[in-house]
N, C-alpha and C positions, 0 to 999 in steps of 0.2 A: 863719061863725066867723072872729074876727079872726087874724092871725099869730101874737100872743103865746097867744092861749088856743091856737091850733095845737101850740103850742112846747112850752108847758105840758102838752097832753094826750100828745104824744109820749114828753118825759122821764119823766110818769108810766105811761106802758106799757112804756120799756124798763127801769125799777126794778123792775116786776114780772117782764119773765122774761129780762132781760140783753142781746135782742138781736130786731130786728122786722124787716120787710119791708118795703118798698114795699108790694106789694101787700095787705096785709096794713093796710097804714096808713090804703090808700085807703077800703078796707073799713070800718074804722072809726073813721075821719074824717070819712066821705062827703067826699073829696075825690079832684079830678084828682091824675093822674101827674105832671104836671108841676107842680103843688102843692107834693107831699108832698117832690117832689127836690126844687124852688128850699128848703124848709123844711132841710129834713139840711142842705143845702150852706151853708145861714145859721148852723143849729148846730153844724154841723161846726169851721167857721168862728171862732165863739166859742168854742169847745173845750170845748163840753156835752153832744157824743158823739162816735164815729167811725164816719163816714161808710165803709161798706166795699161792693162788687158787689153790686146788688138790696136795699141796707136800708141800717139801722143796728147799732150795739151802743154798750153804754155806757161811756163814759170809761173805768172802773177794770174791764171788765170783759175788759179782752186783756192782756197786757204782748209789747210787741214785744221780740225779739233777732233782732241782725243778724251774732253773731258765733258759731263754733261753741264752747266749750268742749274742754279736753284730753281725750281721751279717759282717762287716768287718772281727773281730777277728776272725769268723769261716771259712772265706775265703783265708786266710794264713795260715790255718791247713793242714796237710797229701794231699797235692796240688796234688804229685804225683800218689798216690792212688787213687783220685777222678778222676782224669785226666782218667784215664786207665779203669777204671768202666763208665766214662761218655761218651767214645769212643763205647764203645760193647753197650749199650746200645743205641745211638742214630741209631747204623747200623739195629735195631730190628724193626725200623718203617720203612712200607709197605705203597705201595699207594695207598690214600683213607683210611687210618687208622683216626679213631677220636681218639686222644690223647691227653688226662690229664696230664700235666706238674706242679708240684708240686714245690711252691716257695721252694727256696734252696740251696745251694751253687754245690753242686754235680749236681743237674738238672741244673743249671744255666749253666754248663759245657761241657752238650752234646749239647746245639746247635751252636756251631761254628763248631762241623764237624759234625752239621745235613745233610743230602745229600738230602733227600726227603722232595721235596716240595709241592709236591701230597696231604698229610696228611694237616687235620684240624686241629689245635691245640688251646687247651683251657688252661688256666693258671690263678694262683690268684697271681701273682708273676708282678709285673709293670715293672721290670729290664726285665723279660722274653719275655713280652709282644713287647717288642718296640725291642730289637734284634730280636727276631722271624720275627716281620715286617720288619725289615729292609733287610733279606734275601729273601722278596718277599711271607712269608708263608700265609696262610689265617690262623688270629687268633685272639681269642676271651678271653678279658680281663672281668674277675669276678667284678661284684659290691658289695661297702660293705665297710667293716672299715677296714682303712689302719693301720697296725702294722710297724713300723720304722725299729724295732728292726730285723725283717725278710724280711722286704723288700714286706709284705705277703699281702693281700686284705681276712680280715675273719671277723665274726660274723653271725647272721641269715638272715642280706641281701644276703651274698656270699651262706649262703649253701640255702635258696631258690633258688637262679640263678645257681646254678648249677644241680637241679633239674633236668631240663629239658632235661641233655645228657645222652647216652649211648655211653661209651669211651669204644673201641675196644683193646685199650694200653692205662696205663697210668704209670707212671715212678714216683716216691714219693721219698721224703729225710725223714730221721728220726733221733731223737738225741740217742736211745735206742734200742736193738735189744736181749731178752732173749725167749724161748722157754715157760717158764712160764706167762712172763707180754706181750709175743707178740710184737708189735711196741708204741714206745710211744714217748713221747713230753711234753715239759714242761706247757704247754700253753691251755686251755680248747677250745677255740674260733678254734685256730689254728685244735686241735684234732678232730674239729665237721665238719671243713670243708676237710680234709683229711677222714675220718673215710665214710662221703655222698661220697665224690668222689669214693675212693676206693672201696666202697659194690656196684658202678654202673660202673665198670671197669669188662670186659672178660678178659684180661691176665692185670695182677698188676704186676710192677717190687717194690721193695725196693732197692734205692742204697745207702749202709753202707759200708763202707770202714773199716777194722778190729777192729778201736776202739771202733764202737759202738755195738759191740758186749758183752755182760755182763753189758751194760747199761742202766738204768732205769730211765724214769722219769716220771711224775706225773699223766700223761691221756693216757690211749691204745685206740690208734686210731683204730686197726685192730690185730685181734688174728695173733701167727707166719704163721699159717697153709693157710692164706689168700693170701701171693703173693708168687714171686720167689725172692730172695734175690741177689744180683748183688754184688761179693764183692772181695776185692784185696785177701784178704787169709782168709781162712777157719780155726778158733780154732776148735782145737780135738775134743774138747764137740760136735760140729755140723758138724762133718763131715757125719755122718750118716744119714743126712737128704738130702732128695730127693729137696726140695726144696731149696737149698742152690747152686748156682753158683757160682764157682770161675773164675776170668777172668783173662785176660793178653794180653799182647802188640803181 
């Protein structure tokens, strides 16, 4: 098979489901590894896909952000869909759960109909911290450098201080959500203190409301395969996955 009919049969498999593999390509292609890369790196190249770890995906099928947004402005976004994920979500904590509360506008959301007061709860979030307390909860605010912009308490004070937990649940916000880049965030500080939390978490939630799905931004805090996803509706590309929850009222 020549390169251009290579080229061609590629961009017509990722128009079918968004985003392929290497291995996947070689498969059916019949072609070497070192093939199917020199090919991406040619189309990457001419900007008729993006070339990402182990495959591809297509042109229009990510939008990258490198910047975080206000946390005001993100808090008059898809209110209702957060609303409905932040609900199923808080009813999942058990008592006696130690649980990792991730600054955020969606996590910020499940505890007004927290029910379980039972649970320890740890947070690097200051807004989180003082309504949890104000419901009577026993919890534990992260030391370290405060970021405005998220409302968030991160750098290497916060992820040493949270060394020392083993979070039985822990419930996370993210700005990005692909199969390939995993979970990600615009913000490095931010990604190092999510990234420690999450690897010392037994059940990990992500809660992404459907936009942030096909988006990218600039640090992966945690591969897809790492938590359960908590989300208003399912795109077709990810229905197929085992990890992916769809929720509702």
């Amino acid at each position: 098979m020549l390169a251009e009919e290579r080229f061609a049969r590629i961009l017509s498999i990722l128009e079918e489901s968004g985003s392929v593999t290497v291995a996947e390509l070689m498969e059916r292609l019949d072609a070497s590894e070192s093939t199917i890369r020199r090919d991406l790196n040619s189309l990457d190249a001419r900007g008729q896909l993006i070339k990402v770890h182990g495959g591809a995906m297509m042109k229009d099928a990510a939008s990258y952000r490198t910047q975080d947004d206000d946390v005001q402005l993100r808090k008059e976004r898809n209110v209702e869909q957060k609303v409905v994920i932040a609900r199923y979500a808080a009813h999942l904590i058990s008592d006696y759960d130690v649980v990792y509360l991730d600054a955020g506008t969606t996590t910020e959301l499940m505890i007004d109909p927290m029910l379980n007061r039972n649970a320890m709860y740890v947070t690097n979030a200051i807004g989180h911290a003082r309504k949890l307390a104000a419901l009577g909860c026993t919890v534990y605010l992260l030391g370290g450098e405060f970021k405005g912009t998220t409302d968030a308490i991160v750098g290497e004070e916060a992820v040493l201080s949270i060394a020392k937990y083993n979070f039985t649940k822990g419930f996370f916000g993210t700005n990005g959500v692909t199969v390939e880049q995993g979970f990600t965030t615009p913000e490095v500080k931010e990604a190092l203190i999510k990234r420690r939390a999450l690897a010392q978490t037994k059940d990990a939630y992500i809660l992404a409301d459907a936009s942030k799905f096909g988006e990218i931004s600039t640090v992966t805090f945690g591969d897809f395969a790492d938590a359960t996803v908590l989300t208003d509706q399912i795109n077709k590309k990810y229905r197929d996955f085992s990890n992916i929850k769809e929720v509702g009222e």
